[in-house]
C-alpha positions in Angstrom: -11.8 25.6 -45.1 -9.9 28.5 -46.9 -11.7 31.4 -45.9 -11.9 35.1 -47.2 -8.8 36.8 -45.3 -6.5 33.4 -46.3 -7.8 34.3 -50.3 -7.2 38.0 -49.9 -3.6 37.2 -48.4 -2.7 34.9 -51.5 -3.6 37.5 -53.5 -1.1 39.8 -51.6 1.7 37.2 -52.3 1.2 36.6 -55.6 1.2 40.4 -56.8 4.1 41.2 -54.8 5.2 39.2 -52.3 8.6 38.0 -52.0 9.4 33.9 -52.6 9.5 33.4 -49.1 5.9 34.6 -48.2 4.6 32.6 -50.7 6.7 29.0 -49.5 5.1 29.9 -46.2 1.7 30.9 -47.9 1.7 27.2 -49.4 2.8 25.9 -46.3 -0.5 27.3 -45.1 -2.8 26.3 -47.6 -1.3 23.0 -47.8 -1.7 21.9 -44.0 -5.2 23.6 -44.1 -6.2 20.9 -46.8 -4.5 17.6 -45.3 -6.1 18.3 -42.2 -9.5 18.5 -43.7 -8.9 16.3 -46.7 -10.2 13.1 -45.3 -14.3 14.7 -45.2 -13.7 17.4 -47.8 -16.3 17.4 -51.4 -14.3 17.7 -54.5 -16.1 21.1 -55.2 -13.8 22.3 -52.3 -10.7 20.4 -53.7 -11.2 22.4 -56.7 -10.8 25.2 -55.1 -7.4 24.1 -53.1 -6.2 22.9 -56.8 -6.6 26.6 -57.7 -5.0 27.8 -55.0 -1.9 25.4 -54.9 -1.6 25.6 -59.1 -0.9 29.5 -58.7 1.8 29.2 -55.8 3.4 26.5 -57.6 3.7 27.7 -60.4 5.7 31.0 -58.6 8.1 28.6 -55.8 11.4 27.2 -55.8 11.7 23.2 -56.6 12.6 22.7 -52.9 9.2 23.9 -51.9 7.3 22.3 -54.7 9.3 19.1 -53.6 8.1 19.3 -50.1 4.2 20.1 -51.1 4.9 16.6 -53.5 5.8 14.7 -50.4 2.7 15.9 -48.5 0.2 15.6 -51.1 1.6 12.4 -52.6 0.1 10.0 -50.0 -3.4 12.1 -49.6 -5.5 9.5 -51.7 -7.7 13.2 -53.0 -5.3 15.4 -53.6 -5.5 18.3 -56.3 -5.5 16.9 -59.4 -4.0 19.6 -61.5 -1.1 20.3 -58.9 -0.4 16.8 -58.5 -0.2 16.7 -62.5 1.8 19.9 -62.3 4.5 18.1 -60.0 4.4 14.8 -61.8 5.8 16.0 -64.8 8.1 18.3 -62.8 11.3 18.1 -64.7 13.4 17.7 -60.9 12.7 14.3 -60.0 12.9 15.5 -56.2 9.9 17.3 -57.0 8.7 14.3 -59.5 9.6 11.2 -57.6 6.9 11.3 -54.4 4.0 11.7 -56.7 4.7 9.2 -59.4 5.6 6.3 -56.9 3.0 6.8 -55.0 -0.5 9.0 -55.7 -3.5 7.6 -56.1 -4.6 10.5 -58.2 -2.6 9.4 -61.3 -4.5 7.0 -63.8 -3.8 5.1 -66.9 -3.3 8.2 -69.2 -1.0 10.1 -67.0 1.3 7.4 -66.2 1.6 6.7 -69.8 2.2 10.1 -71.2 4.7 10.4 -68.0 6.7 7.2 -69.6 6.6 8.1 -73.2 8.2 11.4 -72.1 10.0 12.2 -69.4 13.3 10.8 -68.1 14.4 7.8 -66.7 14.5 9.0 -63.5 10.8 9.7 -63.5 10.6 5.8 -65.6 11.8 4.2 -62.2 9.9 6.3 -59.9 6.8 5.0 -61.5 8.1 1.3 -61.4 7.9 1.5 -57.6 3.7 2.4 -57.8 2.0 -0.9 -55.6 0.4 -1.7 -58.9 0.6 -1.0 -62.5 -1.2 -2.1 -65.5 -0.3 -3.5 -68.6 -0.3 -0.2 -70.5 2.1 1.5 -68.0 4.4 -1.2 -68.2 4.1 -1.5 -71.8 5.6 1.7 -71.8 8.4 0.5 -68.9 10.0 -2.6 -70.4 10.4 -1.0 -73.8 11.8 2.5 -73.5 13.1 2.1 -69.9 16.9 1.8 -69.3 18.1 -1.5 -66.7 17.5 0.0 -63.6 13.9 0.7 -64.6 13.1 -3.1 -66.4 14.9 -4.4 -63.0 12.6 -2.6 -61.1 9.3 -3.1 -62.7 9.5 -6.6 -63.3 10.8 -7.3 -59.2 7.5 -5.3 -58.7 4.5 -7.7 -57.3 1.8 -5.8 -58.5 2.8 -5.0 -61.9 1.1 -7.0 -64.6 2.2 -7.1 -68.4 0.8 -8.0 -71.8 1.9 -10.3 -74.3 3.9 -8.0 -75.8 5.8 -7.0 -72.2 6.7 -10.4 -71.6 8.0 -11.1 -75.4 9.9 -7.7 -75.0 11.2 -9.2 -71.4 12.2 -12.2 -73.1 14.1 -9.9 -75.7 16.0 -8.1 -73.0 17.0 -11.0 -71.1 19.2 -12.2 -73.3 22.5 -12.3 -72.0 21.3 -10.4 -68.9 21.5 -13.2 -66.2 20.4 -11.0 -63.5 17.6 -9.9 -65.8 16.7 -12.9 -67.0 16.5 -14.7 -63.2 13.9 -12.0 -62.0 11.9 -12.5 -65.0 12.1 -16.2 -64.4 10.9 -15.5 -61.2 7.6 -13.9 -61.8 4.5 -16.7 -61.3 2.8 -14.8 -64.1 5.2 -15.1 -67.0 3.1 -17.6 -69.5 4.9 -21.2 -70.1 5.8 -20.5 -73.8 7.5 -17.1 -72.4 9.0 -19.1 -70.0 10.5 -21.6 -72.2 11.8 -19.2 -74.5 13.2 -17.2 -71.8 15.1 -20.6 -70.5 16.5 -21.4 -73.9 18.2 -18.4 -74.3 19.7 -18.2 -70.4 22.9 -19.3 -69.2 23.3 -22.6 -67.3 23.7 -20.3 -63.7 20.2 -18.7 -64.2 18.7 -22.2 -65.0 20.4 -23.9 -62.3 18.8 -20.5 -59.7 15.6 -20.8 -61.2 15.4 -24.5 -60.6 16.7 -24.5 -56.6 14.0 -21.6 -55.9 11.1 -23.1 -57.5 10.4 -26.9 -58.3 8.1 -26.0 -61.1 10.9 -24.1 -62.6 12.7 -26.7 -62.2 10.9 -29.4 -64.2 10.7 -26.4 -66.8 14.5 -26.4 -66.9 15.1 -30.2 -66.6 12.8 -29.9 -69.8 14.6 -27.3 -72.4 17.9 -29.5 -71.2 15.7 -32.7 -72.3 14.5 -30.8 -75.6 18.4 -29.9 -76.6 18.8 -33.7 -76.8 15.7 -35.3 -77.4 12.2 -33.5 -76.2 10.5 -32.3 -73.5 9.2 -35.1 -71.9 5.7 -35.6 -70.7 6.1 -35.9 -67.2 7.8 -32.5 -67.0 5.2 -30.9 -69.4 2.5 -31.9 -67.1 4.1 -30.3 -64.3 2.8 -27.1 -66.0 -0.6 -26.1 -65.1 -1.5 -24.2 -68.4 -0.6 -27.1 -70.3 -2.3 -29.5 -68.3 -5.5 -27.2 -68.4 -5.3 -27.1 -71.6 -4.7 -30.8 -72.4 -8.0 -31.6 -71.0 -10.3 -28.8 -73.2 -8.7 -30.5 -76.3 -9.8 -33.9 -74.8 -13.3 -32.6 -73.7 -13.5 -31.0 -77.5 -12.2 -34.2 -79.4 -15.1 -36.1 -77.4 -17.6 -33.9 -78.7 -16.3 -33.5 -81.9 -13.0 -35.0 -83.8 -10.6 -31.6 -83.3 -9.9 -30.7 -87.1 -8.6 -27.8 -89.0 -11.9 -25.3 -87.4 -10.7 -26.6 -83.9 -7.0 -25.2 -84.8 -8.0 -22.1 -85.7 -10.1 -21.1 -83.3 -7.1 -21.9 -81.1 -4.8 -20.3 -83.2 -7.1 -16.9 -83.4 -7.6 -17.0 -79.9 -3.9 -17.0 -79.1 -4.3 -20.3 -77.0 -0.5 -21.5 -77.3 -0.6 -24.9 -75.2 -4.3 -25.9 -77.5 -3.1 -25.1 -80.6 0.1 -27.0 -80.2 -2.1 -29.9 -78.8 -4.6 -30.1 -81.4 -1.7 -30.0 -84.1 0.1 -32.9 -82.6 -2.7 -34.7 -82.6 -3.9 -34.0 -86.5 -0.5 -34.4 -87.5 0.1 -37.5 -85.2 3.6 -35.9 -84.3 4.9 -35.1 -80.9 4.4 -32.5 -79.0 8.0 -32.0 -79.1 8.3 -31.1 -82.4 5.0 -29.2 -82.6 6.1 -26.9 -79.6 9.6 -26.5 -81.1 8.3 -25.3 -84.6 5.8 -23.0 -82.8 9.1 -21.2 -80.3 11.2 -21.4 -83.7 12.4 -18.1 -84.8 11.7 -19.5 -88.2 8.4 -20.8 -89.8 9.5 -23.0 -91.9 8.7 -26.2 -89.6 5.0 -24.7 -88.9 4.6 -24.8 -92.7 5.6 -28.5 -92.8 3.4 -29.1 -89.7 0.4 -27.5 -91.2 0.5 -28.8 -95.1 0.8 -32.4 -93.4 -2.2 -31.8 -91.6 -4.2 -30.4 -94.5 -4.9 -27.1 -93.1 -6.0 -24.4 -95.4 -3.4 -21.2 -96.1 -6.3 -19.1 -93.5 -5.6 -21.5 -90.7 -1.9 -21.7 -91.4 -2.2 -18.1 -91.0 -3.5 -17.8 -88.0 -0.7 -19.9 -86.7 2.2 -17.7 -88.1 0.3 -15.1 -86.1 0.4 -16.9 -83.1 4.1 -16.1 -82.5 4.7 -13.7 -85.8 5.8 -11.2 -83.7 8.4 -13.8 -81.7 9.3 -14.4 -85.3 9.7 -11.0 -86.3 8.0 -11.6 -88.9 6.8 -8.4 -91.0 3.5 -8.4 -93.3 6.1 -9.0 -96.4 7.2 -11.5 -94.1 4.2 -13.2 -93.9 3.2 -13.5 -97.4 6.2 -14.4 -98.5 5.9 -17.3 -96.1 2.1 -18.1 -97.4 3.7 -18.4 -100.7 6.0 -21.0 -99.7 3.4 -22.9 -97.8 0.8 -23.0 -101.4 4.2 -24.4 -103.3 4.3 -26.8 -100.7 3.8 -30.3 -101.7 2.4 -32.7 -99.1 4.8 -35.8 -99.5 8.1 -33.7 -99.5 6.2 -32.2 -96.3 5.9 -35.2 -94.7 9.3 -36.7 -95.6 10.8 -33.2 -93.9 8.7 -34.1 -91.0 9.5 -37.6 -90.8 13.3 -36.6 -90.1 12.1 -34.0 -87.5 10.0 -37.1 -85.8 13.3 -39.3 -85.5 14.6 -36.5 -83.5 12.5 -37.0 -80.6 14.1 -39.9 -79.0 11.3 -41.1 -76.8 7.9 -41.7 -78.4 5.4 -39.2 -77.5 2.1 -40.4 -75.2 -1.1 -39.7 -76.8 -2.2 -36.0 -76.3 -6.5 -36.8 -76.4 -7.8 -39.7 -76.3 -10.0 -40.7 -79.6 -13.0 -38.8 -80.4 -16.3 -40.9 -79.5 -19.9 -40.6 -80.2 -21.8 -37.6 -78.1 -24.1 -40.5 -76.8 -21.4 -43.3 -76.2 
């Protein structure tokens, strides 16, 4: 532990000192804590933090870049110092710290992103695991380098909103778009929107690697000409998951417009798409295609055919508004158009969009029956 004479010495190389006594008086203090660290209270790390914070704050960034590759590793290191060298405008001093202490939560890693450079961006990409709020931050104000980075990463997880933003940047990115096709995590509607946009050489790479990819890709080629079919469909697990709590729900009760938006509201893609199909006795096709459409135009048919209410129509928009674009302007413009909506010129307009589907689609649920049989 530091002890009187090692205090009384910083003291001497602070006042007056030259640089080099105080590298080596860090060099001292710093070896003295690593070699304790493993048993040491946090009363006692305090009182290395003080110590390290004041030489820091007095040394060249070669030194402070050789205390961030000692400390970085050390899973209770000084928090203020490792703070101190994380937002260290040299990224040699930056770089060890951000990639890899243990010290630096949620609210660090953030403010890091939102402010510092992308050098410091991609040193954070490489951490062994980073949360939705860090990446949030990653995928939207990073440059390439750091969006290649963080999405080859394993233990990175992202929102809604990353993936959508993912989506965005694939486009016309192959190299981009393949990694993010890669990731087991990326939700199916993600997916399919992400295998729309992407060149036939991505599709073909993402379907050799991965045989669930690849019935996801034989599928958006099937829905250019005709629909998705079924088999492929089932071939996802979400959708499959989901198929059955619609059927387990349309047992107990007939799914009707509450059903939907409960979906809807809960941002369940694959049910609300289901339960649609079924109200509206259209294919799945057609449902899923309105619901990935840029445009609303086709949900607004879908949903005044089904007799939903402008709420639950609503809380379909907002399903994908953001997809959409869609501002709050947006969105009542689009509520307006839905209330002059007349239900037979709905379902004419939806009878053309059924032709389109060349195969006739399998019943999603099976027919709602009595609780007690």
């Amino acid at each position: 532990m530091p002890t009187l004479p090692l205090l009384d010495e910083l003291e001497a190389a602070l006042s007056s000192g030259t640089n080099t006594r105080r590298i080596e008086m860090l060099t001292r203090i710093t070896d003295l804590f690593v070699g304790s660290a493993p048993g040491i209270s946090e009363d006692m790390i305090g009182v290395f933090d003080d110590v390290m914070v004041r030489l820091v704050s007095t040394i060249e960034a070669k030194a402070r870049a050789k205390l961030a590759r000692q400390l970085a590793p050390v899973a209770n290191a000084p928090t203020t110092v490792i703070n101190m060298l994380a937002f260290d405008d040299d990224i040699e001093v930056a770089q060890p710290v951000l990639s890899q202490s243990a010290r630096l939560g949620d609210r660090e890693l953030v403010a890091n992103a939102t402010s510092k450079s992308q050098d410091h961006l991609a040193a954070i990409a490489q951490r062994t695991s980073l949360s939705e709020a860090v990446t949030d931050i990653l995928v939207e104000r990073g440059d390439r380098n750091v969006v290649q980075s963080v999405v080859k990463n394993a233990g990175a997880r992202f929102s809604d909103a990353g993936f959508r933003m993912l989506v965005k940047r694939s486009s016309g990115d192959d190299a981009l778009a393949t990694e993010v096709g890669r990731r087991s995590d990326i939700p199916r509607p993600y997916f399919l929107m992400l295998l729309e946009k992407a060149s036939s050489a991505v599709r073909a790479r993402l379907a050799a690697e991965n045989p669930l990819a690849s019935a996801a890709v034989e599928g958006v080629v099937a829905e250019v000409v005709g629909g998705i079919r079924s088999d492929v469909r089932n071939a996802s697990p979400g959708f499959v998951a989901a198929q059955a709590a619609v059927a387990r729900q349309n047992r107990l009760r007939r799914i009707g417009e509450s059903e939907i938006y409960q979906y809807a509201r809960d941002r369940k893609f694959e049910e609300t798409a289901i339960a649609l199909s079924l109200l509206c006795e259209t294919p799945i096709d057609v449902v899923e295609r309105a619901l990935l459409d840029p445009g609303a135009e086709i949900v607004l048919i879908l949903a005044k055919v089904a007799g939903l209410s402008s709420t639950t129509t609503k809380a379909i928009l907002l399903l994908r508004a953001a997809d959409r674009g869609m501002s709050a302007n947006d969105l009542e413009k689009a509520l307006a158009s839905f209330n002059r909506l007349q239900p037979d010129t709905a379902r004419r307009v939806l009878g053309f969009f059924r032709t389109r589907v060349k195969k006739p689609a399998e019943p999603m649920v099976p027919p709602a029956v009595a609780v007690n049989g």
